[in-house]
C-alpha positions as CSV (number, residue, x, y, z in Angstrom):
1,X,-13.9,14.7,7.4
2,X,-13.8,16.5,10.7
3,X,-15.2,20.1,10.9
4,X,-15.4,20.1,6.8
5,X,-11.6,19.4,7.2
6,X,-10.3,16.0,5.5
7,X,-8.0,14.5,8.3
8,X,-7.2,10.8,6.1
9,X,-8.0,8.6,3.9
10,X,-7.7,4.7,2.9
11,X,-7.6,3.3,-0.6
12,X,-7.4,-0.6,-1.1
13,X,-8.2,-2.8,-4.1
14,X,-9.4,-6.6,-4.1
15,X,-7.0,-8.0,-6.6
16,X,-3.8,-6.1,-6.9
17,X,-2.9,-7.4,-10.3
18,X,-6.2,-6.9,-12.0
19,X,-5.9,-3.0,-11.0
20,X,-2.9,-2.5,-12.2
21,X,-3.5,-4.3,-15.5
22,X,-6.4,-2.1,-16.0
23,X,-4.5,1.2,-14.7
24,X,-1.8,0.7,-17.9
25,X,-5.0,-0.3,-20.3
26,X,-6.8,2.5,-19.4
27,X,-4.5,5.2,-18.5
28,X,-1.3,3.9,-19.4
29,X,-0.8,6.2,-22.3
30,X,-1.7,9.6,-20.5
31,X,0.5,8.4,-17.6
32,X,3.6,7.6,-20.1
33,X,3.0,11.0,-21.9
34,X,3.1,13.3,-18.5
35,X,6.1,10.6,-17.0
36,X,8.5,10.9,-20.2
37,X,10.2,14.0,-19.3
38,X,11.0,12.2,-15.7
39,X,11.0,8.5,-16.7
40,X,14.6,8.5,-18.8
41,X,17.3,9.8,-16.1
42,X,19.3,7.6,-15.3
43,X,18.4,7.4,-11.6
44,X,14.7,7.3,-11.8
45,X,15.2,4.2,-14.6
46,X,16.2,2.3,-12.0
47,X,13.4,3.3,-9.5
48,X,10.8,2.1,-12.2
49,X,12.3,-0.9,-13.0
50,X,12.5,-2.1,-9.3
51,X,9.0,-0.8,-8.9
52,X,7.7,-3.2,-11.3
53,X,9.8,-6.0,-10.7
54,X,9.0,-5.4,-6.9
55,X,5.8,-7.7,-6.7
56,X,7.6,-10.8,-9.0
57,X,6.9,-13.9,-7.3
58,X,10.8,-14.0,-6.8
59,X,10.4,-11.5,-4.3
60,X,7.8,-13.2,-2.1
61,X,9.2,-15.6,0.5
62,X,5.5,-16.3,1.4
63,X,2.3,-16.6,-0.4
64,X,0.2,-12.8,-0.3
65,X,-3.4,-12.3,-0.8
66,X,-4.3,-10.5,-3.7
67,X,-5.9,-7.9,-1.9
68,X,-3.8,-4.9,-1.1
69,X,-4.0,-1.5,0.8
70,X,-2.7,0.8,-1.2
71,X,-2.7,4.2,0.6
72,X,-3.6,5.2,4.0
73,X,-3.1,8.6,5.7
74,X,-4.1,10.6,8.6
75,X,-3.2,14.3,8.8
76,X,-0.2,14.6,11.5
77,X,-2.1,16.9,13.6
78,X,-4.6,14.0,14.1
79,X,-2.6,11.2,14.7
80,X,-3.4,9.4,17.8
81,X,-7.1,10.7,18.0
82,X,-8.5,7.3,16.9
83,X,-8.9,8.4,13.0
84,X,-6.9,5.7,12.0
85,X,-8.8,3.3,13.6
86,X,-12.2,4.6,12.4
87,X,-11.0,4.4,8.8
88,X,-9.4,0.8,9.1
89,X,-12.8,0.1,10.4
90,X,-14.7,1.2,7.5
91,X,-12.1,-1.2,5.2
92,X,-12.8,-4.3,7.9
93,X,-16.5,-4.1,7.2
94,X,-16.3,-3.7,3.3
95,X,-13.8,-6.8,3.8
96,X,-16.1,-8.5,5.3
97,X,-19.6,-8.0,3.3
98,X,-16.9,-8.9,0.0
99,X,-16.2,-12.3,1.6
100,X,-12.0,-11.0,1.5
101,X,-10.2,-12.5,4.7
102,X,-6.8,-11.4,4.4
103,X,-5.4,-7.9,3.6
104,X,-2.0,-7.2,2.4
105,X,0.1,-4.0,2.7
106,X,3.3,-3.9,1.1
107,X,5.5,-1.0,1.1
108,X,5.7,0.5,5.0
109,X,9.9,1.4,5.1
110,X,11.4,-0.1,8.0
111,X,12.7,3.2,9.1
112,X,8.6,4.8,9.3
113,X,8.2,3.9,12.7
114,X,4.9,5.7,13.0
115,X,3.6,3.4,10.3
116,X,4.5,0.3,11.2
117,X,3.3,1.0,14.7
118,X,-0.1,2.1,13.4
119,X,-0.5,-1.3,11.7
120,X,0.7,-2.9,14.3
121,X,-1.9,-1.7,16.5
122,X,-4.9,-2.2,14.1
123,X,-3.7,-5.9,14.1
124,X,-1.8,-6.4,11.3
125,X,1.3,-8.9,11.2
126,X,4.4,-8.4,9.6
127,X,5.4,-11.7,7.4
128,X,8.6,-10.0,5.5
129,X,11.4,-7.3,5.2
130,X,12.6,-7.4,1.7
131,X,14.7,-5.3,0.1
132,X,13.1,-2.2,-1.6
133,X,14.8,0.1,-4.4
134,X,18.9,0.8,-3.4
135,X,19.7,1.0,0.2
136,X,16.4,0.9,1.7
137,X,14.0,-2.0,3.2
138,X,10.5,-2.6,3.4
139,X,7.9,-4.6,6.1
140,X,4.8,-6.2,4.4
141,X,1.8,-6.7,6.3
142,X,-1.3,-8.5,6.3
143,X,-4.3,-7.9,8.5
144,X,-6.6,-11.3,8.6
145,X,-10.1,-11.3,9.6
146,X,-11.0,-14.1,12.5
């Protein structure tokens, strides 16, 4: 928060997998009732299949960690005041007193150049561009710890 104004945020989770297993056992239902209106046109059918065949192992060309950053955001009128950095170092410490080494991010489109310069900057490395949904690409990143 900056002047009682919330400017960004991170959100990451130590084992990808488990969280979404425990996402559909928990909330599955609730999430399927509000979706159903959405879930059966024909276009979006195809968007949710992709997005959970997306993290198969037959779409990994190199091993992952398990541990994933799942949403990260600064407010556009604060981006490139150091905000991103201050968060990411927040996430670097909690990574570090969990004994996690490696974070993953997954989903940055190839076309977001204001993302993938962000991570690029906080130190990540790009390992992949695979294909993402119909015409469209994605980089995965992941940030190690020395």
């Amino acid at each position: 928060m900056l002047n009682g104004e919330v400017v960004g945020y991170v959100a990451w989770v130590t084992d990808r997998s488990r969280f979404f297993r425990e996402f559909v056992l928990r909330h599955g239902l609730t999430a399927t009732r509000l979706l159903l209106p959405q879930i059966f046109r024909r276009s979006n059918l195809v968007i949710i299949f992709r997005s959970f065949t997306f993290f198969s192992k037959k779409n990994r060309s190199k091993p992952e960690p398990p541990t994933e950053l799942v949403s990260f955001a600064v407010s556009s009128r604060h981006h490139g005041t150091g905000i991103a950095k201050r968060l990411f170092a927040v996430v670097r410490e909690e990574m570090r007193a969990r004994g996690v080494t490696q974070l993953r991010v997954g989903t940055v489109a190839v076309d977001n150049h204001a993302a993938n310069s962000m991570y690029q900057r906080l130190g990540f490395t790009m390992i992949d561009t695979i294909p993402f949904y119909a015409n469209t690409a994605v980089n995965v990143y992941v940030y190690s710890i020395e």
